[in-house]
N, C-alpha and C positions, 0 to 999 in steps of 0.2 A: 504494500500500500504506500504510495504516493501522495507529497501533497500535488492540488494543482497546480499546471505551470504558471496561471497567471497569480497563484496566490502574492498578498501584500499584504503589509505592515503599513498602511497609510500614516501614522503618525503614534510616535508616544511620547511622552514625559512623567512627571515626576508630582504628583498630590503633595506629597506632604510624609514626614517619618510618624511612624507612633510606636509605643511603646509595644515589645514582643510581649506582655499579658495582653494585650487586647489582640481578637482574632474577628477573620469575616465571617459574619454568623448567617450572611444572608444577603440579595442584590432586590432590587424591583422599583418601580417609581413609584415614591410614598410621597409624593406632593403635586402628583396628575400632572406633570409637565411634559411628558412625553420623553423624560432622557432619566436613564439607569442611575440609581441612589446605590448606596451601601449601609447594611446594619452593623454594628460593629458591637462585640460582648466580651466586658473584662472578663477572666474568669475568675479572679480573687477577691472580686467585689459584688459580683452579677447584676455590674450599672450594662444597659443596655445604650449604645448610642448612633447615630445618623451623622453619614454625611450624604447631603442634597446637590448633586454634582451637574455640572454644565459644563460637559467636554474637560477642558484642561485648565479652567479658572477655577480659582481658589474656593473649595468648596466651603456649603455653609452648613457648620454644624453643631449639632444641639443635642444633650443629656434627656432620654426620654422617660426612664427609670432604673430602676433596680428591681433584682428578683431575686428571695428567697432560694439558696442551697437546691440543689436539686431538682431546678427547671432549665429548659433545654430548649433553643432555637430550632425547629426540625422543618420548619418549610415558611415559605410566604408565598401569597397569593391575591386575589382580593375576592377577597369573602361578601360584601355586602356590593359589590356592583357600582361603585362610586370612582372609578379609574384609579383608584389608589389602591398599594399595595399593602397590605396587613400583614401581623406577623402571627405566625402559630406557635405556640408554646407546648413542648410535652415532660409530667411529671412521671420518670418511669416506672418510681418508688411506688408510687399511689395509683398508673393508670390515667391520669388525669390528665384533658386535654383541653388546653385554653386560647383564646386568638385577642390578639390588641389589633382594633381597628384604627386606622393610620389615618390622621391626613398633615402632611409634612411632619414636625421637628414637633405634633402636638398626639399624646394618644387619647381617640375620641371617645373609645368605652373598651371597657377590656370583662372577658366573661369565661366563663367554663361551659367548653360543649358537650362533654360526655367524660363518660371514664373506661378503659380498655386495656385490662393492665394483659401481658404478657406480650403483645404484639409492639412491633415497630410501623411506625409514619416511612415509607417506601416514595412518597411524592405526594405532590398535589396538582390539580388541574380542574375542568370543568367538564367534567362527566358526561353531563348529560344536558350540557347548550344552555343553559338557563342565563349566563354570563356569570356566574358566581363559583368558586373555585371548591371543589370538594375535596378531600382526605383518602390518599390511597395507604390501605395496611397491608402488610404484611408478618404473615406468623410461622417464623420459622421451624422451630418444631415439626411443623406438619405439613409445610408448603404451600398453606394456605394463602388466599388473596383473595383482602374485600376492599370494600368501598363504603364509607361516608357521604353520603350527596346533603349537602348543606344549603342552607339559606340565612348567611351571616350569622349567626353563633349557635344557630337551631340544626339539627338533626332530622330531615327531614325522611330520608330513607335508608336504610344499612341495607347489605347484599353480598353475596361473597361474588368470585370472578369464576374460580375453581381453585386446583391443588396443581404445583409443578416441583418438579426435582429437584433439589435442594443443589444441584450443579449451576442452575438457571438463576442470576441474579437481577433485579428490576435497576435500570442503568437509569432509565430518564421515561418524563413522561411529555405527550405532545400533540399538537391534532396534525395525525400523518397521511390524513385522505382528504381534509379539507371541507371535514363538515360539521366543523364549527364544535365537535367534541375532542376532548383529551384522548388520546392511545396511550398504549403502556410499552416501550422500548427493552425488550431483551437482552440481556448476553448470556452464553455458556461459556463457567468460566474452569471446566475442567481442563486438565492439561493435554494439548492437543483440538482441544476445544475451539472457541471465541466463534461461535455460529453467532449472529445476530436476527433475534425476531421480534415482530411486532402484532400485539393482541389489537385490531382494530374496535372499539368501545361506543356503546352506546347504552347510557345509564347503567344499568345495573346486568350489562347482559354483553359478552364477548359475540361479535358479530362475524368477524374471521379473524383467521392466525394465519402465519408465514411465514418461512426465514427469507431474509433482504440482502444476507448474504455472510462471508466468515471475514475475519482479520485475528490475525494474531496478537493474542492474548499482553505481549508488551504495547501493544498501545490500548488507552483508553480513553472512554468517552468522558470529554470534561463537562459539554453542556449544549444546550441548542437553544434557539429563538424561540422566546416566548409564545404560547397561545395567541 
C-alpha cells in the first residue's frame, strides 16, 4: 500500500506547547463555526479544556471543568442536533454514561444517559439519520455489538448488531454508502490478517457486510471525515 502520488502536506505550523499531563481527549466543532476544535484533559486534575481553533491563528481557549476520578472522555458527537459538538463521558467503575452539551468554551447542560457496566463505547455516529449522534458498544467477552440511538441525553432505543470474532476489531465509524446513516468500519487484526470490512447500518438493523479489501496489519487507521 501506497500513498497517492498527488498526496500533500499543504501547510503546517506550530499552536502553541502544553504541558505533557494534559492529552487530546477529543476533536469536533464545539462552537458551530465550521472549523475542527480540540478537547484537551489533565489527567492529574480531571480539568477538562478547549481550544476553539481557526486554521493556524492563535487559538482561543477556555477551562470548561473538572471531573471526578474515574470518568473518561470516550467519544464526541453532537447529541442534540444544534451543529455543535458535545462530549461523552464514561464511568467504567459504575457503568455510567454521561454527555456535556457544548456550545463553544461554555457547557450548556450536562446529564446521565444510562448505565452499562461491562461493555466499552467502540464509537459514535448517527445511526439511524435523525441528525443526532448515537452510542456504538461493544462487549468483548462475547463479541457482542449494540447500539444506543439517542435523542440528546435520552435513550431512545437499544439493539444489538450481532456477535463477531474477537480477531475483528471496530477501527472507525462512518456513513460509507451515502445515506445519511453511520456504518461501522472493520479490521482483522490477527496475524496475517488486516482484511478490512464494512457493516452497512441502518438503525438498529445490519443491512449488508463486505470486505473492501486487506492491508497489512503495520499500518493503521488513524481517522476519516466526519459524518
Amino acid at each position: 500500500m501506497a500513498l497517492a502520488p498527488n498526496f500533500q502536506v499543504l501547510q503546517k505550523g506550530v499552536f502553541a506547547a502544553v504541558d505533557n499531563n494534559w492529552v487530546i481527549a477529543g476533536t469536533g466543532d464545539f462552537n458551530g463555526d465550521g472549523k475542527g476544535d480540540i478537547i484537551w484533559f489533565h489527567n492529574p486534575t480531571g480539568t477538562v479544556a478547549v481550544w476553539l481553533l481557526n486554521g493556524f491563528s492563535t487559538p482561543q481557549t477556555g477551562i470548561l471543568g473538572t471531573v471526578p476520578s474515574g470518568w473518561a472522555i470516550v467519544g464526541t458527537g453532537d447529541f442534540n442536533s444544534d451543529g455543535m459538538t458535545d462530549i461523552l463521558w464514561y464511568h467504567a467503575a459504575s457503568g455510567t454514561v454521561a454527555i456535556w452539551l457544548m456550545n463553544g468554551l461554555s457547557v450548556l447542560q450536562t446529564g446521565t444517559v444510562g448505565v452499562l457496566s461491562g461493555w466499552t463505547v467502540a464509537g459514535t455516529g448517527d445511526f439511524n439519520g435523525d441528525g443526532k449522534s448515537d452510542i456504538l458498544w461493544y462487549h468483548s467477552p462475547s463479541g457482542t455489538v449494540g447500539v444506543w440511538l439517542l435523542n440528546g441525553m435520552n435513550v431512545l432505543q437499544t439493539g444489538t448488531y450481532g456477535v463477531v470474532a474477537t480477531n475483528w476489531q471496530i477501527a472507525e465509524t462512518g456513513d460509507f454508502n451515502g445515506d445519511g446513516k453511520s456504518d461501522i468500519l472493520w479490521r482483522d487484526m490477527n496475524m496475517g490478517g488486516g482484511t478490512v470490512a464494512i457493516w452497512l447500518l441502518n438503525g438498529l438493523q445490519v443491512l449488508q457486510t463486505g470486505s473492501v479489501g486487506t492491508v497489512a496489519l503495520n499500518w493503521q487507521i488513524q481517522g476519516m471525515n466526519a459524518d
